[in-house]
VOMARFI-247449 format. One record per residue (C-alpha): x, y, z. Coordinates in steps of 0.25 Angstrom, whole numbers, plus 5000, padded with zeros to 4 digits. Example, Ala and Ser with C-alpha at 12.3 -4.5 7.8 and 13.67 -1.06 7.14 Angstrom:
REM residues 2
<kelo px="5049" py="4982" pz="5031"/>
<kelo px="5055" py="4996" pz="5029"/>
REM end
This chain:
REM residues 273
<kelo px="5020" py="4681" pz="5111"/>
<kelo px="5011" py="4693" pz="5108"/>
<kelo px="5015" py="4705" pz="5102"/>
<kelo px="5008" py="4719" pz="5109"/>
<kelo px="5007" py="4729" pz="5095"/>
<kelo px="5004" py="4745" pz="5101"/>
<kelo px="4998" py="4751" pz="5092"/>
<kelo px="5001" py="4767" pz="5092"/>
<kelo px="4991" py="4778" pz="5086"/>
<kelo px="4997" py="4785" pz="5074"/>
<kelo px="4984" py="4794" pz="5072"/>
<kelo px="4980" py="4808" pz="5079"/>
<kelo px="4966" py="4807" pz="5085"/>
<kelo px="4956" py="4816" pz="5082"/>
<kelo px="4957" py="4825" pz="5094"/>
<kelo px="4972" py="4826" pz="5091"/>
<kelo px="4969" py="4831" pz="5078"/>
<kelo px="4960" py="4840" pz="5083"/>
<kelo px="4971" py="4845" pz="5093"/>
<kelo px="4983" py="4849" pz="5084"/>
<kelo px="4972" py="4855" pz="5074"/>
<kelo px="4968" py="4865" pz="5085"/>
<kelo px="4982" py="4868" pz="5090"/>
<kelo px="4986" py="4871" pz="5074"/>
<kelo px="4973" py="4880" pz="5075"/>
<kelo px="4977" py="4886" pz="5088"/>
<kelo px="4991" py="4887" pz="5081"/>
<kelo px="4986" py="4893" pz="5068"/>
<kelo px="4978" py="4903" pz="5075"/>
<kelo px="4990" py="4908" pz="5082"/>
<kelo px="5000" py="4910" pz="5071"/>
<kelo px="4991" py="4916" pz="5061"/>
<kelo px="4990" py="4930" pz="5066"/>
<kelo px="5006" py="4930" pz="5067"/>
<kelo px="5007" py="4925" pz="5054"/>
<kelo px="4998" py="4935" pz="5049"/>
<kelo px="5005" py="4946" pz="5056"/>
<kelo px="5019" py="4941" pz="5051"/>
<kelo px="5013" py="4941" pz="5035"/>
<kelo px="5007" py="4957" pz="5038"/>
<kelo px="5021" py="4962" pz="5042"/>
<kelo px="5027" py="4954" pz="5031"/>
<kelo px="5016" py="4960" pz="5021"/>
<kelo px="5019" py="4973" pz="5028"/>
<kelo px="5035" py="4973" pz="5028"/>
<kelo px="5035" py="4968" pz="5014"/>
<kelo px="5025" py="4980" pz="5010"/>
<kelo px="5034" py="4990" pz="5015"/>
<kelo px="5045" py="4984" pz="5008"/>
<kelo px="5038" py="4987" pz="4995"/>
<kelo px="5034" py="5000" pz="4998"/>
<kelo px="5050" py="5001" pz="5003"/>
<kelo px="5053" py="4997" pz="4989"/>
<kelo px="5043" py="5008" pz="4980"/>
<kelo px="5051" py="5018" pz="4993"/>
<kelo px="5063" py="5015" pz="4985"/>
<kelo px="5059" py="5015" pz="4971"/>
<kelo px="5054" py="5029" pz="4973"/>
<kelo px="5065" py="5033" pz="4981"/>
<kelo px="5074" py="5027" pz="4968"/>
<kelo px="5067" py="5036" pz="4958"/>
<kelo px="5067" py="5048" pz="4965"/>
<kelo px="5084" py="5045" pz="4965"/>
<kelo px="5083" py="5043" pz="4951"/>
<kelo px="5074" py="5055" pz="4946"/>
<kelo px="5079" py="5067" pz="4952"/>
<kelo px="5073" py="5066" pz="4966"/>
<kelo px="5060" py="5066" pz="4958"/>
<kelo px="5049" py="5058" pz="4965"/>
<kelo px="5041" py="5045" pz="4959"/>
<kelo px="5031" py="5052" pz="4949"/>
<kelo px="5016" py="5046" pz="4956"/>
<kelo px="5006" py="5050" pz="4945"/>
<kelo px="4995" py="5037" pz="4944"/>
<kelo px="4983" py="5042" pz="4949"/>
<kelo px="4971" py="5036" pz="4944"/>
<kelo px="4956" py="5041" pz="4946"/>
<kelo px="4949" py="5029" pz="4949"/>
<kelo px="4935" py="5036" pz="4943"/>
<kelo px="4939" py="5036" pz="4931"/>
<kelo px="4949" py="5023" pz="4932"/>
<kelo px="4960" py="5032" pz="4924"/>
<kelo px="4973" py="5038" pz="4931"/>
<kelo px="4972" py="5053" pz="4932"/>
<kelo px="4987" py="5052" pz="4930"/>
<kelo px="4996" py="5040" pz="4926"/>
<kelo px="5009" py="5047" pz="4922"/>
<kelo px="5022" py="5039" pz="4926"/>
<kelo px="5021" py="5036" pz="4939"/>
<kelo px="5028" py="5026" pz="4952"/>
<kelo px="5018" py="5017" pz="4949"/>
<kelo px="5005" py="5016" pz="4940"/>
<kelo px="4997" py="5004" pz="4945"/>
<kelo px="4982" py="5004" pz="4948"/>
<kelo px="4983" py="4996" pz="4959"/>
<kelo px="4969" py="4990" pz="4961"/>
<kelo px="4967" py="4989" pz="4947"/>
<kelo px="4980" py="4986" pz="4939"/>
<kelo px="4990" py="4972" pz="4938"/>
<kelo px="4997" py="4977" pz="4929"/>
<kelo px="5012" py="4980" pz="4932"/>
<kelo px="5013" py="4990" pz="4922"/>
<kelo px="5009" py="5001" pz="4934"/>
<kelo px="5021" py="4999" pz="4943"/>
<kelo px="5031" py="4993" pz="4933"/>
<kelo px="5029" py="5005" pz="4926"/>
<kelo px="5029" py="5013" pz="4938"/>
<kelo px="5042" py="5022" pz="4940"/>
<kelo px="5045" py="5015" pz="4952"/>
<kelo px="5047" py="5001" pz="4946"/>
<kelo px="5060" py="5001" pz="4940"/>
<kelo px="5066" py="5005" pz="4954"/>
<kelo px="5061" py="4993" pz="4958"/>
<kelo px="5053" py="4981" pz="4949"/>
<kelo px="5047" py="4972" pz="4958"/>
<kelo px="5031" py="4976" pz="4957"/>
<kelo px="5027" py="4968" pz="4971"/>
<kelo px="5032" py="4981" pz="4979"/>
<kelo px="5021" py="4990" pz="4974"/>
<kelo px="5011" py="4979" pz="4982"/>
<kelo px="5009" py="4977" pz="4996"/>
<kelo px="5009" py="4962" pz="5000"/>
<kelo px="4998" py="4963" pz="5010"/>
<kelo px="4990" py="4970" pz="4998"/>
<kelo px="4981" py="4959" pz="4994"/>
<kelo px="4972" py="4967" pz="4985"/>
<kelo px="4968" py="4960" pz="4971"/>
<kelo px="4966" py="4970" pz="4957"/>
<kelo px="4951" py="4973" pz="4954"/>
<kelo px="4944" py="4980" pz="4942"/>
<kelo px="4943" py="4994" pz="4943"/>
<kelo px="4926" py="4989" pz="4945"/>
<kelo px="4933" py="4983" pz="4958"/>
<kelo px="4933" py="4967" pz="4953"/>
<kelo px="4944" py="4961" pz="4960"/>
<kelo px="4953" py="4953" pz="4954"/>
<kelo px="4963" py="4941" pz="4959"/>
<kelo px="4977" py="4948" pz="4956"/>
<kelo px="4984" py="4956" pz="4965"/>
<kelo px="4986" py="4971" pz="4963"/>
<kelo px="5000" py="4976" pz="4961"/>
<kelo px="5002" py="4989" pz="4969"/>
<kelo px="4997" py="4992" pz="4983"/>
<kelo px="5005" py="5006" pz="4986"/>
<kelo px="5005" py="5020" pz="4982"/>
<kelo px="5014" py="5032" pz="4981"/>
<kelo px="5010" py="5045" pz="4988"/>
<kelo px="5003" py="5054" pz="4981"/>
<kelo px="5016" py="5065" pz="4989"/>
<kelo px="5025" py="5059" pz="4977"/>
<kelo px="5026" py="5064" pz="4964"/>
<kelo px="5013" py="5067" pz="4958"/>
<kelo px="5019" py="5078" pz="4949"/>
<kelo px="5013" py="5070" pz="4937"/>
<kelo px="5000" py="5070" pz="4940"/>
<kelo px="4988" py="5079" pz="4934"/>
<kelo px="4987" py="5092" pz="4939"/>
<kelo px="4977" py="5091" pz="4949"/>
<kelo px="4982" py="5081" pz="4957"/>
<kelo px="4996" py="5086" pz="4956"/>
<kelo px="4991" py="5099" pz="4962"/>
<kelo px="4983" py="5095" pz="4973"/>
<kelo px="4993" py="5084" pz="4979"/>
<kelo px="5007" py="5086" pz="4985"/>
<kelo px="5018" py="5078" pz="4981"/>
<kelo px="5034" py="5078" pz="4980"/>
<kelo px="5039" py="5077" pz="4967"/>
<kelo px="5053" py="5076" pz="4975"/>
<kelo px="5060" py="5066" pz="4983"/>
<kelo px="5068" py="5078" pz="4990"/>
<kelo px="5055" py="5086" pz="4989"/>
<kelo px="5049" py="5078" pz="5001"/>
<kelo px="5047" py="5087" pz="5013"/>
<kelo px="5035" py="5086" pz="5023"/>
<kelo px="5034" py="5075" pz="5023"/>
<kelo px="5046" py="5072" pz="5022"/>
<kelo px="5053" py="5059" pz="5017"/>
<kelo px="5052" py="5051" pz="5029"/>
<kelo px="5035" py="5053" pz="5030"/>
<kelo px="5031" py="5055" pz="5014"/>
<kelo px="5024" py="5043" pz="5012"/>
<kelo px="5027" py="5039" pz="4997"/>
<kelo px="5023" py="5025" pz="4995"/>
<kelo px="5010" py="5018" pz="5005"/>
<kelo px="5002" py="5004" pz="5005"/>
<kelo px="4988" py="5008" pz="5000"/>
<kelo px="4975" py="5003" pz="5004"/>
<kelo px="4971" py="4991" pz="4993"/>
<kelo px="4955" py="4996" pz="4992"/>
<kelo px="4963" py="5012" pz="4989"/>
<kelo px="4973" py="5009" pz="4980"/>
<kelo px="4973" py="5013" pz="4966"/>
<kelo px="4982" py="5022" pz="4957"/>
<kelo px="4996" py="5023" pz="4965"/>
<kelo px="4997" py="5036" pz="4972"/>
<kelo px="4992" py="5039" pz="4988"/>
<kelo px="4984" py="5050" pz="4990"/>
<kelo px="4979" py="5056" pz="5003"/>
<kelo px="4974" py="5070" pz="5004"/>
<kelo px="4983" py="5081" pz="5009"/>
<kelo px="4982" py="5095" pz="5017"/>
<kelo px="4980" py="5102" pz="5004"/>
<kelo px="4968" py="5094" pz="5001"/>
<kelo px="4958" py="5096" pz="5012"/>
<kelo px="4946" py="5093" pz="5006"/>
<kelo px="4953" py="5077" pz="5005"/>
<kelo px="4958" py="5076" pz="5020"/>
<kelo px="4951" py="5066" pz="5028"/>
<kelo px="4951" py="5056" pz="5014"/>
<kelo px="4960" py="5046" pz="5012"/>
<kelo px="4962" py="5046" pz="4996"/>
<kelo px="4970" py="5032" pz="4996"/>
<kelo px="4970" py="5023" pz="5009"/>
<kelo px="4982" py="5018" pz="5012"/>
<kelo px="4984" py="5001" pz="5015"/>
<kelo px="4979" py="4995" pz="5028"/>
<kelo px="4986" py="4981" pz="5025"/>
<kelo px="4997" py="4981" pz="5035"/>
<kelo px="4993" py="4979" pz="5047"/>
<kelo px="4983" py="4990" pz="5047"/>
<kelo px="4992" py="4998" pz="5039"/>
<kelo px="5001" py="5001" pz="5026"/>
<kelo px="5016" py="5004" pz="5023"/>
<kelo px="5022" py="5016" pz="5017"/>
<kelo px="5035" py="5021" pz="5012"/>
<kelo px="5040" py="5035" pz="5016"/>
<kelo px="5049" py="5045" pz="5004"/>
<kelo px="5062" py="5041" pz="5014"/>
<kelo px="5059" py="5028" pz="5010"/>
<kelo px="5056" py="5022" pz="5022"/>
<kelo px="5041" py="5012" pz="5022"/>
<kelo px="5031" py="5014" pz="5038"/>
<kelo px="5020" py="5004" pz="5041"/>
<kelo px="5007" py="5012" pz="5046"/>
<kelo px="4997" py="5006" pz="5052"/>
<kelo px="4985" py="5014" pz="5051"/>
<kelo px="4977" py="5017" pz="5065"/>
<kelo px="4966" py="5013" pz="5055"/>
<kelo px="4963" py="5002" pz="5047"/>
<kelo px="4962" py="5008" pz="5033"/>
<kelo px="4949" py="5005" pz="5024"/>
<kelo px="4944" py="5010" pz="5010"/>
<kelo px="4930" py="5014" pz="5012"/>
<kelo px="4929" py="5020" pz="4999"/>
<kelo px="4930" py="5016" pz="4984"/>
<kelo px="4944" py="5017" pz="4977"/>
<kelo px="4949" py="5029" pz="4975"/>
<kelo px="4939" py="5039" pz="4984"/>
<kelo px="4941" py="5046" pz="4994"/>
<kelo px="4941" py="5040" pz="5009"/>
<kelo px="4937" py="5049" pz="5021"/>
<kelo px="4947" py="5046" pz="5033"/>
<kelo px="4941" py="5039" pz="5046"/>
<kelo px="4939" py="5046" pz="5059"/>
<kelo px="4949" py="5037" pz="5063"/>
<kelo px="4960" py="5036" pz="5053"/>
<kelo px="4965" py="5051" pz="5053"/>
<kelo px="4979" py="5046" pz="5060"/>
<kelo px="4981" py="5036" pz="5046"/>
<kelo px="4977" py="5048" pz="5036"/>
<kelo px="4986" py="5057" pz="5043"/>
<kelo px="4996" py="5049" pz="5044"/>
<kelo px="4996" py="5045" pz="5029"/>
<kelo px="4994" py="5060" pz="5026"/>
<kelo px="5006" py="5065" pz="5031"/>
<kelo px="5015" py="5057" pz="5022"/>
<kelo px="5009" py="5064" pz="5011"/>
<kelo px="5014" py="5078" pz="5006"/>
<kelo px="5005" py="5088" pz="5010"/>
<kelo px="5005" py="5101" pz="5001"/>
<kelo px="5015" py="5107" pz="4990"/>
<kelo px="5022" py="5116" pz="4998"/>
<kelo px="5029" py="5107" pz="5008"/>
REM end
């Protein structure tokens, strides 16, 4: 008797192939902007944590000097490629410039906390570079500043006379606590010595400039900590871009006053308040 053997396909056709290859496409397509958008608020959210941290350092000095605010002395004059003051400060780091730890660790903020990955923002993927702008392969350290409204008392002269700052943390009035910006995510083309600056109403010849640009990494924004110690995202009506070279002066767009004066009033304003 004859034996009938069926003989059963074990392979996909070309057109099948084809097939699942264009559902994985279709599929691909689909879940990568939601997977983008989960790693931004991840980046986000884990940026405001760090900026939560520093929050807490500073606010852990004050406790343990007196009320005395964090000193915010390093300034540097990138003309001259020297700081026009580097006396004990929160943090020393030149951020574009500098990988070693020394800055921060020798910061006075550092022993309140000793973990140097909360002075840089993880969606901050800006690499050192000479100070002729050759860019190198490691990542830079730092990616935040301390207002220039705290503690400049050790600066030169000059600066010290021209720019408003509390020296105390029970000093803090107008703005008060819950609106005096102390810690912010700065722009990674701006960012250099460790203090944000920003023209106030005693400088009227500098309103309309921004002196440092703050981050536009997030979502069109950047993340902040308040002297109450709470952190805000903002997100800026306008995407924030540095049209000038490091450490000059960038005249405000017709368009972006709202962002200018929304970051301006976090910041002391005169001596007398």
């Amino acid at each position: 008797m004859a034996v009938r053997t069926q003989n059963f396909r074990t392979a996909f056709t070309l057109v099948e192939l084809l097939v699942v290859m264009a559902i994985i496409a279709i599929l691909t397509a689909l879940l990568l902007p939601s997977l983008s958008r989960t790693r931004v608020v991840a980046q986000s959210a884990s940026c405001q944590n760090n900026l939560k941290q520093l929050q807490l350092c500073y606010h852990f000095y004050a406790l343990d000097n007196d009320d005395c605010l964090p000193p915010n002395n390093f300034v540097y004059d990138i003309m001259t490629q020297q700081p026009i003051d580097s006396g004990a400060s929160w943090c020393t780091n030149l951020a574009p410039f500098s990988g070693d730890f020394d800055g921060i660790k020798k910061g006075l903020l550092f022993p309140y906390n000793t973990s140097p990955a909360i002075y840089h923002c993880p969606a901050d993927l800006s690499t050192l570079e000479t100070a002729k702008g050759v860019k190198l392969p490691e990542p830079r350290l730092r990616s935040y500043n301390m207002s220039q409204s705290v503690n400049g008392g050790g600066y030169t002269n000059v600066i010290a006379a021209t720019i408003p700052h509390f020296t105390k943390m029970t000093g803090i009035k107008k703005p008060y606590p819950t609106s005096l910006i102390i810690f912010l995510d700065v722009h990674e083309n701006e960012i250099l010595d460790t203090m944000f600056g920003i023209p106030v109403d005693i400088d009227v010849w500098s309103i309309g400039y921004w002196w440092d640009i703050p981050a536009n990494r997030h979502n069109q924004g950047c993340n902040l900590s308040f002297a109450d110690g709470h952190v805000e995202h903002w997100r800026w009506k306008v995407p924030k871009r540095v049209t000038v070279p490091r450490g000059y002066q960038q005249a405000v767009a017709a368009d972006e006053w709202n962002d200018y004066d929304r970051v301006e009033s976090g910041f002391r304003q005169n001596f007398g308040n």
